[in-house]
MOPAC internal coordinates of N, CA, C and O (Angstrom, degrees):
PM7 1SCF
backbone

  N    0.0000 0     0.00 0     0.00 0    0    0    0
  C    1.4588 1     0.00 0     0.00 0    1    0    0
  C    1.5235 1   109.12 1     0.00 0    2    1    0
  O    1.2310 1   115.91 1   -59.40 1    3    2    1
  N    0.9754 1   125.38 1   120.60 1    3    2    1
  C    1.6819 1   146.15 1   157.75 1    5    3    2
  C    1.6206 1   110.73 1   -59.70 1    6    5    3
  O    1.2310 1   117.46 1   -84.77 1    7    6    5
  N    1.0743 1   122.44 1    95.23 1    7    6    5
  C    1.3246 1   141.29 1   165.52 1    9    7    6
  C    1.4316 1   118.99 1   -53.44 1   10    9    7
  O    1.2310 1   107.15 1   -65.55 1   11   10    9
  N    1.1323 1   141.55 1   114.45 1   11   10    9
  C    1.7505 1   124.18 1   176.49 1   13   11   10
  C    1.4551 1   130.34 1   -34.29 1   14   13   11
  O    1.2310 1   129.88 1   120.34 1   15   14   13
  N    1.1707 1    98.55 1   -59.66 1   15   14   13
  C    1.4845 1   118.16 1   157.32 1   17   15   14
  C    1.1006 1   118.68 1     0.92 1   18   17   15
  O    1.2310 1   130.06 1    93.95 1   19   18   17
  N    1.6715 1    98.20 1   -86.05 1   19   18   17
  C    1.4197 1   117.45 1   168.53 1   21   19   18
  C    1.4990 1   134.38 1   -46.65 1   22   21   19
  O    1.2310 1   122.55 1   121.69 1   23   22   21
  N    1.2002 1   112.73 1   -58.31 1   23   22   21
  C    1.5232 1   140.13 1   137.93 1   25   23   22
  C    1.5701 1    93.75 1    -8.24 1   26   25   23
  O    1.2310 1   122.66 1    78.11 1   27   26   25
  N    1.3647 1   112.52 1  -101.89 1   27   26   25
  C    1.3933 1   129.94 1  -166.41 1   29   27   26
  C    1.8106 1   106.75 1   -36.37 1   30   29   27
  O    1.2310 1   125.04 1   135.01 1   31   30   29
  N    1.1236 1   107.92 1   -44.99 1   31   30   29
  C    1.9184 1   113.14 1  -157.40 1   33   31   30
  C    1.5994 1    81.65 1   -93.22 1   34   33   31
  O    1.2310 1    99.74 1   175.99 1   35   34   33
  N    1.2721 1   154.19 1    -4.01 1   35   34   33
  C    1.6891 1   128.06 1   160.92 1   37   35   34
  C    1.6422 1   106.62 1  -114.40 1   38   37   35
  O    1.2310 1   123.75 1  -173.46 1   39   38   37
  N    1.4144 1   110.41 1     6.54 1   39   38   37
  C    1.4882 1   101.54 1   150.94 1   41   39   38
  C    1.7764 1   122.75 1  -110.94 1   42   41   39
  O    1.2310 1   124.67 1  -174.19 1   43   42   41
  N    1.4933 1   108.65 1     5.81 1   43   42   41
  C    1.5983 1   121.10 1   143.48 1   45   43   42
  C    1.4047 1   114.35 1   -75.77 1   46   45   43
  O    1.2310 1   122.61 1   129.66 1   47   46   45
  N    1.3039 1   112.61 1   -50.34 1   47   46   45
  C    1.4971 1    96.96 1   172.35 1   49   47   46
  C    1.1878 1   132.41 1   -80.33 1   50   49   47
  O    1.2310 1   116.97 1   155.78 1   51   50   49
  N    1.5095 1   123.37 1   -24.22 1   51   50   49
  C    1.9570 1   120.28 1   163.97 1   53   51   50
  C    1.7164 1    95.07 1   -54.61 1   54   53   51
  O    1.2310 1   118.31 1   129.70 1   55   54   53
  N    1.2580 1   120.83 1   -50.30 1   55   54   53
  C    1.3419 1   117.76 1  -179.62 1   57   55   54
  C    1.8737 1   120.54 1   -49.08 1   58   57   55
  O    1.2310 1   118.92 1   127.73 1   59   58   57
  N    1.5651 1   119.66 1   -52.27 1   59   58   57
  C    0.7362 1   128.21 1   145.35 1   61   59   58
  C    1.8672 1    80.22 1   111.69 1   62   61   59
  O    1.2310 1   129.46 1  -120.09 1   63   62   61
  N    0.9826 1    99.37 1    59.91 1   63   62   61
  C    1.7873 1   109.67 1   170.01 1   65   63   62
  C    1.5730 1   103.74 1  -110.52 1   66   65   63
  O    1.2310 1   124.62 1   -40.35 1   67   66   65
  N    1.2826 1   108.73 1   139.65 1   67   66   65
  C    1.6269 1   121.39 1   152.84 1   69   67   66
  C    1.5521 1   110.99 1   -60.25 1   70   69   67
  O    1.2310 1   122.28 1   -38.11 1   71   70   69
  N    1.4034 1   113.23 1   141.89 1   71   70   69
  C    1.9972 1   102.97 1   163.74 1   73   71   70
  C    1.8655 1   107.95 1   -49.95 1   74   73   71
  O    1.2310 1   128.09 1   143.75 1   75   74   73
  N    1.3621 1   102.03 1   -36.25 1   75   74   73
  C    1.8290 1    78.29 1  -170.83 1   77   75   74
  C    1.6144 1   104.00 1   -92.02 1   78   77   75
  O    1.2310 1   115.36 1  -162.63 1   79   78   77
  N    1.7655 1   126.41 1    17.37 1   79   78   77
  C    0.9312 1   117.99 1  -179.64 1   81   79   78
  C    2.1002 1   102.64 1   -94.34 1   82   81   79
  O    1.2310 1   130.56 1   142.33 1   83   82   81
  N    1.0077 1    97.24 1   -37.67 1   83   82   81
  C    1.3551 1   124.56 1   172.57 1   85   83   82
  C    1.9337 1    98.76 1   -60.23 1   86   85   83
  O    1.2310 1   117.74 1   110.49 1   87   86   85
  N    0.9478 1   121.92 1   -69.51 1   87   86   85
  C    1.4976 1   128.26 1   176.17 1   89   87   86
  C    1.3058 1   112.58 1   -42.45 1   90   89   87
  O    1.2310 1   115.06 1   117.79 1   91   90   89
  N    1.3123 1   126.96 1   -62.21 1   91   90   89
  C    1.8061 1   135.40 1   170.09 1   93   91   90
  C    1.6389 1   100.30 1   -42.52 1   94   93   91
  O    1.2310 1   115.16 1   121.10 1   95   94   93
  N    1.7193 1   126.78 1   -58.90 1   95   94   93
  C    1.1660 1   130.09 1  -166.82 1   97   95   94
  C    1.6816 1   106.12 1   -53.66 1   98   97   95
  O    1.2310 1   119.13 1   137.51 1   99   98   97
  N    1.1475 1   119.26 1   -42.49 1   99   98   97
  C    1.6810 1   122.33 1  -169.33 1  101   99   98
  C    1.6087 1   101.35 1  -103.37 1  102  101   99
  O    1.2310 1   111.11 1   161.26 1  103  102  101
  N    1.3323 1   134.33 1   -18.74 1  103  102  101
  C    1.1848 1   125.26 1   170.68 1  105  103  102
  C    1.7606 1    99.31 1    95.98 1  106  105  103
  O    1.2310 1   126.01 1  -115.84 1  107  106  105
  N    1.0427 1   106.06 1    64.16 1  107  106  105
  C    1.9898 1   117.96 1   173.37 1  109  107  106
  C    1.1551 1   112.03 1  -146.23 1  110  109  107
  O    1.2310 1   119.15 1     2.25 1  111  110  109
  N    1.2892 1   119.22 1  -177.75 1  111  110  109
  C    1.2177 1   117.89 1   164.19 1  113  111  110
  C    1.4023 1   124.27 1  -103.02 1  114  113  111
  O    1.2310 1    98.61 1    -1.36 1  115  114  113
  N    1.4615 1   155.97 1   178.64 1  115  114  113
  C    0.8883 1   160.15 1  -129.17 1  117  115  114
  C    1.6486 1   102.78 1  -105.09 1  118  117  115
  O    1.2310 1   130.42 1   127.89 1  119  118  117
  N    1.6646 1    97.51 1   -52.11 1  119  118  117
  C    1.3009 1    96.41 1   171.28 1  121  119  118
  C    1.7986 1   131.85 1   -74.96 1  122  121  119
  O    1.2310 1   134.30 1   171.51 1  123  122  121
  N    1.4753 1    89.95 1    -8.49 1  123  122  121
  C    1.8703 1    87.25 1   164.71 1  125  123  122
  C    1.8134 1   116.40 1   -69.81 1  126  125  123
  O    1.2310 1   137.78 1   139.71 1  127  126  125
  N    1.1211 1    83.16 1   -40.29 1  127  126  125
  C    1.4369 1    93.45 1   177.30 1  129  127  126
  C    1.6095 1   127.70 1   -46.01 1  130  129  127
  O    1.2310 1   128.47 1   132.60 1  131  130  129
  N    1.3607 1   101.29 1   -47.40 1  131  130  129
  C    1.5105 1   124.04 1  -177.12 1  133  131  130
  C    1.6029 1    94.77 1   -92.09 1  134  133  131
  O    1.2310 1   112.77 1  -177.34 1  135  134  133
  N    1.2819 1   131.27 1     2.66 1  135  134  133
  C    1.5850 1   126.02 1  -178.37 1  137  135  134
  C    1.9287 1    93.80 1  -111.35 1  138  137  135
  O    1.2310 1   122.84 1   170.59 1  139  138  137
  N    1.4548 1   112.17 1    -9.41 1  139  138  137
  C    1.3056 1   116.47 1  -169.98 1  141  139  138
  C    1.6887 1    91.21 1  -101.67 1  142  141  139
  O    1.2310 1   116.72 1   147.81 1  143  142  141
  N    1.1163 1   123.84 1   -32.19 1  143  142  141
  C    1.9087 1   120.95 1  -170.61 1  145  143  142
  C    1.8400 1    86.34 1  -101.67 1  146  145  143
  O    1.2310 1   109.37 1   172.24 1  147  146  145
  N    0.9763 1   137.53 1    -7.76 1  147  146  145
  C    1.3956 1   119.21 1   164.38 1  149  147  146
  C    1.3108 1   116.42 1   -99.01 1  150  149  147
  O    1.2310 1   109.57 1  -161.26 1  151  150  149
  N    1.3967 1   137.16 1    18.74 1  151  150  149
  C    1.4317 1   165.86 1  -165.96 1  153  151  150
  C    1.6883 1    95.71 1    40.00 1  154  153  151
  O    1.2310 1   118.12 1  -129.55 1  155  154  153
  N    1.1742 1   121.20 1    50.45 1  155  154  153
  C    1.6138 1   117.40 1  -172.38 1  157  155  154
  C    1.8695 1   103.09 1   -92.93 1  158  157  155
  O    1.2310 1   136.53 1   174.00 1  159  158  157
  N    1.3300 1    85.60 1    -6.00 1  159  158  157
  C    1.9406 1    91.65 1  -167.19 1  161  159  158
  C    1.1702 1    87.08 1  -168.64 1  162  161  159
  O    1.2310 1   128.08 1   -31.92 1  163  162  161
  N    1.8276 1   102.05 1   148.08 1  163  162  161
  C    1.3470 1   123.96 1   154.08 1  165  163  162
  C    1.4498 1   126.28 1   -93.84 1  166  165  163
  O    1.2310 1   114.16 1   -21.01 1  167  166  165
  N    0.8651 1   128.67 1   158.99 1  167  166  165
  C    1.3951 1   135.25 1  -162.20 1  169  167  166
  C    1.9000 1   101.87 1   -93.30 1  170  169  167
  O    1.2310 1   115.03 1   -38.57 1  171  170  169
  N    1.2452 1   127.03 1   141.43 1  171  170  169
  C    1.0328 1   134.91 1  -158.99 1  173  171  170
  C    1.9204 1   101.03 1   -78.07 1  174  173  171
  O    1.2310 1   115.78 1     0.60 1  175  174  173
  N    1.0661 1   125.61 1  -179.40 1  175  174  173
  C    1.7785 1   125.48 1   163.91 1  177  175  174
  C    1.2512 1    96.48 1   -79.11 1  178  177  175
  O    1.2310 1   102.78 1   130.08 1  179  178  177
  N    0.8958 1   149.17 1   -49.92 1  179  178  177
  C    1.8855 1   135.66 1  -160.10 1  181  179  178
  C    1.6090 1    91.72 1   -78.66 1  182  181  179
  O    1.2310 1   112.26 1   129.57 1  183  182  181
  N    1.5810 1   132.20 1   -50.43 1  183  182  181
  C    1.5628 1   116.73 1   177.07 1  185  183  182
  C    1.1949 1   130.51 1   -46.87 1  186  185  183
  O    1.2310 1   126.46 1   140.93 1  187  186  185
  N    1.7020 1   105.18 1   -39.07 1  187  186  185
  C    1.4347 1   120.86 1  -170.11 1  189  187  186
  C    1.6863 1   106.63 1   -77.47 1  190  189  187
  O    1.2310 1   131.55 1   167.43 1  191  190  189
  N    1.4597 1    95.30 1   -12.57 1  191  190  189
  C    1.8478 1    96.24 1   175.91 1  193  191  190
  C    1.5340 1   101.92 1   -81.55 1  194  193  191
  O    1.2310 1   127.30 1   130.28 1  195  194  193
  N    1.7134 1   103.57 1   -49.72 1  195  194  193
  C    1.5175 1    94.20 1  -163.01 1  197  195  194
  C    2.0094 1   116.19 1   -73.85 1  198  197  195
  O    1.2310 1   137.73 1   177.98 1  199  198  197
  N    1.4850 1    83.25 1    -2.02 1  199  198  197
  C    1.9515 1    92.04 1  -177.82 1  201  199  198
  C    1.7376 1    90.87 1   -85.25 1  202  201  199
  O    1.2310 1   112.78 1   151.87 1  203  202  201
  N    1.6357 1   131.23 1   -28.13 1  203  202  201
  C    1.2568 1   100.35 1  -178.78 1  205  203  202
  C    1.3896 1   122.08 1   -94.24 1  206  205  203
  O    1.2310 1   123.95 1  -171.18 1  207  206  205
  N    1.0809 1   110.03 1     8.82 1  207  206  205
  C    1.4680 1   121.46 1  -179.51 1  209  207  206
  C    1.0986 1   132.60 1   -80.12 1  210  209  207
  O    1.2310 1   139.52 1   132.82 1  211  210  209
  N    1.7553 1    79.75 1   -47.18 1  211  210  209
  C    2.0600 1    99.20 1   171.64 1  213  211  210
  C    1.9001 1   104.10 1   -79.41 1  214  213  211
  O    1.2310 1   117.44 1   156.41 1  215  214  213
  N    1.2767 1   122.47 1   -23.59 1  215  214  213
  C    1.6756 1   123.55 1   173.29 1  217  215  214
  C    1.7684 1   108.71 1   -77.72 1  218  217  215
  O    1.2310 1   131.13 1   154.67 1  219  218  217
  N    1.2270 1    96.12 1   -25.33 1  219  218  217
  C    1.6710 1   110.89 1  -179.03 1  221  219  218
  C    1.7574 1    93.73 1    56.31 1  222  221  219
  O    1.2310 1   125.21 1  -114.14 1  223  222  221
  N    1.2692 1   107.60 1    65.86 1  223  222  221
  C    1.1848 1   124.24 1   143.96 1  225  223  222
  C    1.5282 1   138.25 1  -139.31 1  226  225  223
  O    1.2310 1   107.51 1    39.50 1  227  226  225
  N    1.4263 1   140.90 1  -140.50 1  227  226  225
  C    1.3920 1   125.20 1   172.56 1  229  227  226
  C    1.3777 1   102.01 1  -103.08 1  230  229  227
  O    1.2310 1   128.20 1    -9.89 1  231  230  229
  N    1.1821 1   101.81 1   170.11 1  231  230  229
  C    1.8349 1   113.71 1   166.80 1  233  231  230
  C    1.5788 1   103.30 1   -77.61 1  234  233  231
  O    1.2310 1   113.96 1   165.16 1  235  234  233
  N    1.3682 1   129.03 1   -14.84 1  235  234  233
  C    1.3579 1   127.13 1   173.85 1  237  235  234
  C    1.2566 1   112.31 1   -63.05 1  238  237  235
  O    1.2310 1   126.14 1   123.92 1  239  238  237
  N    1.7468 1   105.81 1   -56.08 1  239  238  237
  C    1.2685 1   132.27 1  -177.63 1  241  239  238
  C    1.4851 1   108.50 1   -33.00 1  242  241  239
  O    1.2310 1   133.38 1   114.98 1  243  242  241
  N    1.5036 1    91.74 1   -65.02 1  243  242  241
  C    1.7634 1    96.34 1  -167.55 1  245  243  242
  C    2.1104 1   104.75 1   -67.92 1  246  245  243
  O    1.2310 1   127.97 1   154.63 1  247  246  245
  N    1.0409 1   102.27 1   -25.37 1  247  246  245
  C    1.9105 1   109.22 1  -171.46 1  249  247  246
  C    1.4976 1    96.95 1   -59.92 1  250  249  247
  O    1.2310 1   125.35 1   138.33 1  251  250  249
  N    1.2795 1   107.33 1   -41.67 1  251  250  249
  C    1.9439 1   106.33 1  -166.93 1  253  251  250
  C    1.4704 1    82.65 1   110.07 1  254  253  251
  O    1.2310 1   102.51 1  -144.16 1  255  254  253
  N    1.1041 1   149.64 1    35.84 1  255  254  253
  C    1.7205 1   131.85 1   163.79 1  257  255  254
  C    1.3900 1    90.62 1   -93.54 1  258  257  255
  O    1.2310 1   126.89 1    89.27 1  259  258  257
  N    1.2649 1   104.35 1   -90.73 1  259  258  257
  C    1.6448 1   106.32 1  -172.49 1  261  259  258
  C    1.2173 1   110.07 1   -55.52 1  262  261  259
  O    1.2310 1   119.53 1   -23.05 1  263  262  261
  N    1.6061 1   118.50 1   156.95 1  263  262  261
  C    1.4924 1   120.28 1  -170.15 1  265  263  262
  C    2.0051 1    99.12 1  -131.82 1  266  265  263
  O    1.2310 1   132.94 1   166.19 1  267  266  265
  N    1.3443 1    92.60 1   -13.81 1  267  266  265
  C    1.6372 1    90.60 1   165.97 1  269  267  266
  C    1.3441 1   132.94 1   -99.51 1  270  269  267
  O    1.2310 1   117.90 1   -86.00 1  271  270  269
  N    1.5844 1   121.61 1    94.00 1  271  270  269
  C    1.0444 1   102.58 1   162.27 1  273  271  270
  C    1.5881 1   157.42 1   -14.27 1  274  273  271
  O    1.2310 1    96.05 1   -43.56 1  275  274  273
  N    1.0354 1   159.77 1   136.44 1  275  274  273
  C    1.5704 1   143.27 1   167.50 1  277  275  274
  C    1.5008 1   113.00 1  -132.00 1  278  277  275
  O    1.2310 1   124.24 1   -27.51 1  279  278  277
  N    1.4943 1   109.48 1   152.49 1  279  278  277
  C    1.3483 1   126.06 1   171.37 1  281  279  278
  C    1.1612 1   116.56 1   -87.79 1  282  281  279
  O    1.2310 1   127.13 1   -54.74 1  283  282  281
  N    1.7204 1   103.89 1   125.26 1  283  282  281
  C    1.5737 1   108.93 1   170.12 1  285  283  282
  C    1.5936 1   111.12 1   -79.73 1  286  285  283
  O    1.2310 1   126.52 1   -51.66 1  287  286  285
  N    1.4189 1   105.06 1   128.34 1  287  286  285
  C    1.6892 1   106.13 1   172.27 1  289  287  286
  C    1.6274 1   126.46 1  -120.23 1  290  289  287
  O    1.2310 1   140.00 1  -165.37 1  291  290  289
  N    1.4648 1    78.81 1    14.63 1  291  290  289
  C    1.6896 1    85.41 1  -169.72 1  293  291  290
  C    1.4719 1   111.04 1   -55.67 1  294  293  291
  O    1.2310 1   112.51 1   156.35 1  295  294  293
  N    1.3799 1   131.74 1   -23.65 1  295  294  293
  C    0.9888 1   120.85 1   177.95 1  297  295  294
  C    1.8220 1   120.83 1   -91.01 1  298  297  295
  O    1.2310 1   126.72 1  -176.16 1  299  298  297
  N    1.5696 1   104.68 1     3.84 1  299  298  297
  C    1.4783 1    91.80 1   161.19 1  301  299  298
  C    1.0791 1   113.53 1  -103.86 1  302  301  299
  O    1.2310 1   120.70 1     1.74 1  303  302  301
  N    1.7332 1   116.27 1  -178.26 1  303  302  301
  C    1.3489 1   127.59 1  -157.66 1  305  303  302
  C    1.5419 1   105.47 1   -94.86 1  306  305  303
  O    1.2310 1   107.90 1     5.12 1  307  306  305
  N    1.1424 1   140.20 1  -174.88 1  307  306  305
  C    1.3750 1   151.58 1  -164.15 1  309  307  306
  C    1.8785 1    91.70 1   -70.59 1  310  309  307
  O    1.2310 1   122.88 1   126.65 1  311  310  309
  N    1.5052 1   112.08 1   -53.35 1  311  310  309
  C    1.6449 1   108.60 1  -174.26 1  313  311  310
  C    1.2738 1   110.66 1   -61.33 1  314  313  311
  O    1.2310 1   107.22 1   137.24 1  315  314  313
  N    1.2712 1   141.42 1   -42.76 1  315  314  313
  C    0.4770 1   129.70 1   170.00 1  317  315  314
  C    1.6725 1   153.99 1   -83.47 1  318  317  315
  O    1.2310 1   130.71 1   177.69 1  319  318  317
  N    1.3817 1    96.93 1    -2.31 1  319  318  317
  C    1.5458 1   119.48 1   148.97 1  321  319  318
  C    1.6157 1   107.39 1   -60.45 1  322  321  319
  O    1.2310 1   127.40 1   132.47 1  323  322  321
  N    1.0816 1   103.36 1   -47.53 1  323  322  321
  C    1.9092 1    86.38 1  -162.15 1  325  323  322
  C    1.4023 1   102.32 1   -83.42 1  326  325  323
  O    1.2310 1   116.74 1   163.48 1  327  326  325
  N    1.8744 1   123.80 1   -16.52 1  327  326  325
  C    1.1813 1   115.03 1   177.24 1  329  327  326
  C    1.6856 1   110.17 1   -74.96 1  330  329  327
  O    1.2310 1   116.89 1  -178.50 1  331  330  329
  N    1.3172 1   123.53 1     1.50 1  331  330  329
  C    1.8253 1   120.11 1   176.41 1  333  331  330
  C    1.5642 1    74.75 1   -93.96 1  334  333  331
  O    1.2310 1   120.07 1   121.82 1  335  334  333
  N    1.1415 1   117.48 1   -58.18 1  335  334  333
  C    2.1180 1   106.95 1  -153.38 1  337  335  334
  C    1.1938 1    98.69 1   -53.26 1  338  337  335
  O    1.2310 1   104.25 1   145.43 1  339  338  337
  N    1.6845 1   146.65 1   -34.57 1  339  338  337
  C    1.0901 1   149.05 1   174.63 1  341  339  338
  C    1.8679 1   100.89 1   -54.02 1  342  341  339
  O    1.2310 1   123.96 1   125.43 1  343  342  341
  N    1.0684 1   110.00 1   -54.57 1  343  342  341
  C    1.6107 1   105.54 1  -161.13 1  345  343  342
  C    1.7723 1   107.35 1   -76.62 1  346  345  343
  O    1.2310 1   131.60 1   161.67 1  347  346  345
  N    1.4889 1    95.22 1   -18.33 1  347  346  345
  C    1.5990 1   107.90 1   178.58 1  349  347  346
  C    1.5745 1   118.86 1   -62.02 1  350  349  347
  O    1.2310 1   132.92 1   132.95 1  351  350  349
  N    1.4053 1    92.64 1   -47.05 1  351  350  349
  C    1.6465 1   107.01 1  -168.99 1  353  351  350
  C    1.5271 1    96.26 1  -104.59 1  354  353  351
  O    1.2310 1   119.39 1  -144.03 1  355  354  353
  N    0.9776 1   118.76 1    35.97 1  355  354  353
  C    1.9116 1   124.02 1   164.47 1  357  355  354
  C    1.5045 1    85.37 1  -113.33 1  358  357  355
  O    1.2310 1   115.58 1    99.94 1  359  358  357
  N    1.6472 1   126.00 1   -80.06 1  359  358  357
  C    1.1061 1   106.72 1  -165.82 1  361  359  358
  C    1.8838 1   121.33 1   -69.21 1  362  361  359
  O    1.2310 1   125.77 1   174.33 1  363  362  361
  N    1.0910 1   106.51 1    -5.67 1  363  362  361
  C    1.7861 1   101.09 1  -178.37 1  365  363  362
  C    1.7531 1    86.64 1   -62.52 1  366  365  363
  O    1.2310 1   119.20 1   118.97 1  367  366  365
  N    1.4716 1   119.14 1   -61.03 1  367  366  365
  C    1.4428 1   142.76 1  -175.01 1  369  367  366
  C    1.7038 1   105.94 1   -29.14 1  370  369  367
  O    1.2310 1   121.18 1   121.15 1  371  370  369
  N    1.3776 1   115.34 1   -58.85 1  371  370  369
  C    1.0992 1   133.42 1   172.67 1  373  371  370
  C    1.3981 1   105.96 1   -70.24 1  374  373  371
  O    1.2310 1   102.61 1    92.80 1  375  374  373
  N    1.1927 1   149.46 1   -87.20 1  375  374  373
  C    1.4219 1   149.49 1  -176.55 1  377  375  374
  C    1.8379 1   104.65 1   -30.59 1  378  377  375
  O    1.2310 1   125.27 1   131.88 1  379  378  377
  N    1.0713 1   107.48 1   -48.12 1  379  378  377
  C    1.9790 1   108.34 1   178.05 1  381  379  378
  C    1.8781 1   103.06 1   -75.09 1  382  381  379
  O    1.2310 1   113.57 1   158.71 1  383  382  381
  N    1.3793 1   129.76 1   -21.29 1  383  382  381
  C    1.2039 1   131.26 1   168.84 1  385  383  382
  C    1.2529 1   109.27 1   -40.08 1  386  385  383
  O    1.2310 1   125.78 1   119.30 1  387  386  385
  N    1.9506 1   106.50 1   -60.70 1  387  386  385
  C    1.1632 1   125.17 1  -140.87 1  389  387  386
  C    1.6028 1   114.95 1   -93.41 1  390  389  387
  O    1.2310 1   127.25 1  -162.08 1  391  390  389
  N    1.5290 1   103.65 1    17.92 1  391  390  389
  C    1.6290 1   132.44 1  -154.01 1  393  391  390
  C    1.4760 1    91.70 1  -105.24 1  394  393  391
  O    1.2310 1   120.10 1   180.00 1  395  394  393

């Protein structure tokens, strides 16, 4: 089982946030944060929105439901969507080769 906590404190750090940099972003304090990665507290529904927004992932993601990550692309253009789906389905292609 995937704990939030955990969840939460290695997608601050792939992100590369401080706890009070992470805390300023959602509006807490530093120590909720570190009371949220030490499972001392859960994070409210409006936090857990604004924690997946700023991780640009789901609220599943971070719960331990979902176990797949996803990429936000809304901000690229049409070429470059199909140039990740191109590199996606080379290695899915390659990884099921090697099966």
């Amino acid at each position: 089982m995937v704990y939030l906590g955990n969840k939460l404190k290695k997608l601050r750090l792939q992100a590369g946030f401080t706890q009070k940099q992470l805390a300023e972003k959602i509006g807490v304090t530093k120590s909720v944060i570190s009371y949220y990665e030490l499972h001392e507290r859960c994070p409210s529904p409006e936090v857990l929105i604004k924690l997946a927004r700023i991780f640009h992932v789901t609220t599943d993601y971070i719960l331990g439901i979902e176990t797949k990550q996803f990429l936000n692309v809304s901000d690229l253009n049409d070429e470059d969507i199909q140039f990740l789906q191109h590199v996606i389905d080379t290695l899915t292609s390659k990884r099921e080769n090697n099966n």
